[in-house]
C-alpha positions in Angstrom: 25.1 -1.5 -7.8 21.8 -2.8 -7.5 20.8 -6.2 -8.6 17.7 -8.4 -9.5 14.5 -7.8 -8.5 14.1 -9.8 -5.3 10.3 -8.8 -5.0 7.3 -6.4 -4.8 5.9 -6.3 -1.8 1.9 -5.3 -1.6 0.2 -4.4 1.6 -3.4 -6.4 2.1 -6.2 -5.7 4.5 -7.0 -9.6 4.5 -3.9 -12.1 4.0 -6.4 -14.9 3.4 -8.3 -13.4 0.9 -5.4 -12.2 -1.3 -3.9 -15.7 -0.8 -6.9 -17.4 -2.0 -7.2 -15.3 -5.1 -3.3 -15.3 -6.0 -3.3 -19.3 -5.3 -7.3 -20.4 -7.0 -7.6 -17.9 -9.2 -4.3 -16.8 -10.8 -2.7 -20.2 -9.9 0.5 -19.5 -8.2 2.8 -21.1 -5.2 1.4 -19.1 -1.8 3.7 -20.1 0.7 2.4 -20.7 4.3 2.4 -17.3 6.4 5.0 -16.2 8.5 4.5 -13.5 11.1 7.9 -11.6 11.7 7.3 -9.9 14.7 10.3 -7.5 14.6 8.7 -5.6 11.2 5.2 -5.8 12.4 4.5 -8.0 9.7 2.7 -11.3 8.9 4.3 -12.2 5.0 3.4 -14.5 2.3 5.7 -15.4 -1.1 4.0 -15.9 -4.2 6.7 -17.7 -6.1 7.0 -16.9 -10.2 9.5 -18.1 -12.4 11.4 -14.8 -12.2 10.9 -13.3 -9.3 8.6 -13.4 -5.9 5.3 -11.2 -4.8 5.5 -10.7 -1.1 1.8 -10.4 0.3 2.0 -7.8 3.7 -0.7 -8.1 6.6 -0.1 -5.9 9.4 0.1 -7.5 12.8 -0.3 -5.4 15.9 -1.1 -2.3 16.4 2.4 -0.8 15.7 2.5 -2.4 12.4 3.8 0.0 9.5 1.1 -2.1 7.3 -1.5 -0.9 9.6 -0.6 2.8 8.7 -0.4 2.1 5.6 -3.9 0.4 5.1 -5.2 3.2 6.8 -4.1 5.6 4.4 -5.0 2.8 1.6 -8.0 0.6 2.9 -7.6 -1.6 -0.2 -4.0 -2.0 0.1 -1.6 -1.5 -3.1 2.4 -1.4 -3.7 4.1 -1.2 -0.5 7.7 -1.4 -1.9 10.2 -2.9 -4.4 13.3 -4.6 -3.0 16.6 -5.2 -5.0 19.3 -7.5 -4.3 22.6 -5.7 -3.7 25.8 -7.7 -3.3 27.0 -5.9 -0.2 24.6 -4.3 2.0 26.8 -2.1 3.9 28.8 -1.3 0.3 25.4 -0.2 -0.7 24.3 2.0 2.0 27.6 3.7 2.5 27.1 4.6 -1.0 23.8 6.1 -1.1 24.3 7.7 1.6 27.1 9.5 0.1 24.8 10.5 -3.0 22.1 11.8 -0.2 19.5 9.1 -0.1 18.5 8.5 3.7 18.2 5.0 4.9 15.3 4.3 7.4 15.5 3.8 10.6 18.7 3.3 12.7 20.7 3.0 9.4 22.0 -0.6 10.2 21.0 -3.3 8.2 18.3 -5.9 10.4 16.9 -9.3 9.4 14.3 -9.4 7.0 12.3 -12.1 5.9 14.3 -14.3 3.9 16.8 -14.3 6.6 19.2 -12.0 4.9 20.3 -8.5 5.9 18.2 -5.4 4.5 17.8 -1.7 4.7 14.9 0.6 3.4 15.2 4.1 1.8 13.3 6.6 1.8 10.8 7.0 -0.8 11.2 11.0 -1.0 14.5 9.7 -2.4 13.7 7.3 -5.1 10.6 8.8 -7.2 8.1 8.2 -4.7 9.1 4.6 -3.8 9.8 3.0 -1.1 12.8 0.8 -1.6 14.1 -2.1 0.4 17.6 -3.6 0.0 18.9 -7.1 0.0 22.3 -8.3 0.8 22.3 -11.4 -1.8 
């Protein structure tokens, strides 16, 4: 069911900082950063051959990145996401095995423009998974 790995996504207490030292001092492609509002999220890609590194800064008070870096002050994993073929396919299907999906349940737009759904980490060895219609 599950496909490539889209990403790992890590949760930083300064965006700037973690861009400078994955762009200067490791080398890589930082994209530009993108706040996304609707997650409570400001994101950066780091681009590698085979897959991405999605840098997480919290924005606003509400952010889940915020809880998180409370609970982590020098950030770390946040989650993994997989690409899954059909999103709805997908949840119907965990679901049915037990997993619970976060949140309403339905699929909303993440940052690649794409539909996704996260599940809980209780369910999948202590992480937190996001999924990505491909």
């Amino acid at each position: 069911m599950i496909g490539r790995l889209n990403h790992v996504a890590i949760a930083v207490p300064d965006l700037a900082s973690a861009c400078a030292l994955y762009r200067d001092t490791l080398g890589a492609a930082v994209s530009e950063p993108v706040d996304q509002p609707e997650h409570g999220v400001t994101t950066v890609f780091i681009e590698l051959p085979n897959t991405k590194v999605e840098l997480l800064g919290a924005l606003g008070e509400g952010s889940p990145i915020a809880k998180f870096l409370e609970r982590n002050a020098d950030g770390g994993i946040h989650h993994i996401c997989y690409e899954v073929e059909d999103i709805l396919a997908a949840r119907d299907r965990l679901k049915a095995a037990g997993a619970r999906v976060l949140g309403t349940g339905e699929p909303r737009i993440g940052a690649h423009g794409k539909p996704v759904l996260f599940l809980h980490p209780k369910d999948l060895l202590g992480t937190l998974v996001e999924l990505e219609q491909a």
